[in-house]
N, C-alpha and C positions, 0 to 999 in steps of 0.2 A: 504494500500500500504506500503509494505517494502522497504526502504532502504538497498543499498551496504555499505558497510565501507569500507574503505583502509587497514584497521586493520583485515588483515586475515593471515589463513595460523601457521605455525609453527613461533619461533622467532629464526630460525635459521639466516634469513635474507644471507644467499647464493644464491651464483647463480641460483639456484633449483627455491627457495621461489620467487626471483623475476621474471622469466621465466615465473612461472604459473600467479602468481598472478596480476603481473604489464605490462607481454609486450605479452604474449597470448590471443587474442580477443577472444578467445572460455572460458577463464577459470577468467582471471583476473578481478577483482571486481571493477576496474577502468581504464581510460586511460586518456591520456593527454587533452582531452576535456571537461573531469567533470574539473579540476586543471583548464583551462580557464574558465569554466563557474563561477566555486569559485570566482576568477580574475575579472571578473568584479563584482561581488557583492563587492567583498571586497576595489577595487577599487571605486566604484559606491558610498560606504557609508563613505570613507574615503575622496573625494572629495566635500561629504556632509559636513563632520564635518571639513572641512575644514584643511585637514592633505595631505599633497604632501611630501611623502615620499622621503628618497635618499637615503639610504640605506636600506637595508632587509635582515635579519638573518635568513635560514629555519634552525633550528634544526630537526635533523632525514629529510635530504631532500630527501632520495632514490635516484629515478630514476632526480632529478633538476625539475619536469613539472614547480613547481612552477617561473623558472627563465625565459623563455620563456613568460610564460601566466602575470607574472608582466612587464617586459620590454614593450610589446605591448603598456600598459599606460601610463609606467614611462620608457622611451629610454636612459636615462641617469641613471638609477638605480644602486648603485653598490651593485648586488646581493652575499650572502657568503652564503655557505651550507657546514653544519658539519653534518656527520652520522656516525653512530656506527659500521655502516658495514662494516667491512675492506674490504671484497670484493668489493665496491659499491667505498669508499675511492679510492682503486687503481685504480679501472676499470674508474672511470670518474674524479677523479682529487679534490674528493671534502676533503675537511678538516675532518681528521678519529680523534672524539670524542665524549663526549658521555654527554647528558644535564644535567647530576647527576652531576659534577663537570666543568661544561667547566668555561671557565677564561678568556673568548675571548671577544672584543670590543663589544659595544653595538649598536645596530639602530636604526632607525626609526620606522621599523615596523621589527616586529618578528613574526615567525609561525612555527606554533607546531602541526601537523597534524597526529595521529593517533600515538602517543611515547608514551604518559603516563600511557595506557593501560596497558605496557610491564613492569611496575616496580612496586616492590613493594610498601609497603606506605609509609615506609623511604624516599626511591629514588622520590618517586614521589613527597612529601613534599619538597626537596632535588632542584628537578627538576623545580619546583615551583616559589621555591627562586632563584634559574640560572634568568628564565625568568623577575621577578621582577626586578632582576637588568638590565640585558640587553635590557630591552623594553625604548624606549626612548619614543614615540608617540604613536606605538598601536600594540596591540599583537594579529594576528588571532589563536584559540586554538580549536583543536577536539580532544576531548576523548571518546571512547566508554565507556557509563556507565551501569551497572546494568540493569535499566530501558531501554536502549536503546534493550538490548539483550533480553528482556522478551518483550517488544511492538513492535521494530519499525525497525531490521535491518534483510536482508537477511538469514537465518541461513545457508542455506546451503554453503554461502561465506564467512560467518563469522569464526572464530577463536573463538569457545568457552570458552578455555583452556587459554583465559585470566584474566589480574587481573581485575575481576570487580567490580569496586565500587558504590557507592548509585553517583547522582550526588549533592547530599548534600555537599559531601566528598569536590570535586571541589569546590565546590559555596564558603563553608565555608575557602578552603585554601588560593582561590584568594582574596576573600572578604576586608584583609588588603593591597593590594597592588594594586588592579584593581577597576574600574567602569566598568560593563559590561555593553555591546551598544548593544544587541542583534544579533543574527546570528555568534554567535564564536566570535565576534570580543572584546576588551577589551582595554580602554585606563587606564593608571596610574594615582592614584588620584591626583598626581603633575601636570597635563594635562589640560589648559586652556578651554579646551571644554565643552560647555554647551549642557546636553543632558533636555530635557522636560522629564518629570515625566512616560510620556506612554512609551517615545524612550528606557528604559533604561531595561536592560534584569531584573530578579531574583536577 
């Protein structure tokens, strides 16, 4: 069984890209009920480790799903979304920048869903350290890797024409800065949470 990624299409990221890709149910490789289903996982295992969020950063948030599907849990959440897409920036109001240099407050939980594909390995090291600093409690992250695009995702949805790397590449950038919890999620090694030995990703 293949997986979709959210990570398709050109990286024009216009109105075009998001049409097909994000708000036509014949064409688009996701919609707002895979981002609730994520939502509670993410909430589900951050309730675990005992983390109640109050803030939440999406970097590259599109279309916002993610501010709807967190609030549900968290009703007092103050949700921010930065995106690169100026189109997307003006059309819904969200904060136009870009995770290679953003400079912007930190929160509680940070997420990074389907960005780091699109940059090179500068930027994406670049991108890396943004997140390192701005992660206060826990960072959810998907990157399509290498591997993902030879085993495990859609092709015909997918975006092959991206940057793909080993997911070594990741493992080894986060590795000073994060403990990974399994299923994307990531808290900072300054982060009082005790994972057991099996709980803890790669």
């Amino acid at each position: 069984m293949t997986r979709r990624t959210r990570a398709a299409g050109s990286s024009n990221f216009d109105a075009d890209y998001y049409r097909r890709y994000y708000e036509d149910p014949k064409t688009r490789v996701a919609g707002p009920e895979d981002t609730a289903r994520l939502a509670r996982f993410v909430a589900g295992y951050l309730d675990h480790l005992g983390i109640a969020p109050k803030t939440a950063l999406d970097l590259g948030c599109g279309l916002g799903w993610w501010r709807p599907a967190l609030t549900a849990f968290y009703p007092q959440l103050a949700y921010r979304g930065v995106e690169h897409s100026a189109h997307l920036a003006k059309e819904l109001g969200w904060e136009h920048g870009s995770i290679v240099d953003y400079g912007g407050a930190r929160a509680d939980l940070v997420i990074c869903q389907g960005v780091l594909h699109y940059l090179d390995k500068n930027d994406a090291l670049a991108a890396i350290a943004t997140l390192a600093r701005v992660t206060k409690k826990a960072l959810y992250l998907e990157a399509l890797t290498k591997e993902d695009w030879e085993h495990h995702v859609d092709r015909a949805r997918t975006d092959g024409s991206m940057k793909l790397r080993p997911a070594s590449f990741y493992r080894r950038a986060l590795a000073p800065h994060f403990l990974a919890c399994g299923g994307g999620l990531y808290v900072p090694h300054t982060s009082p949470v005790v994972l057991f030995e099996l709980e803890k990703g790669r």
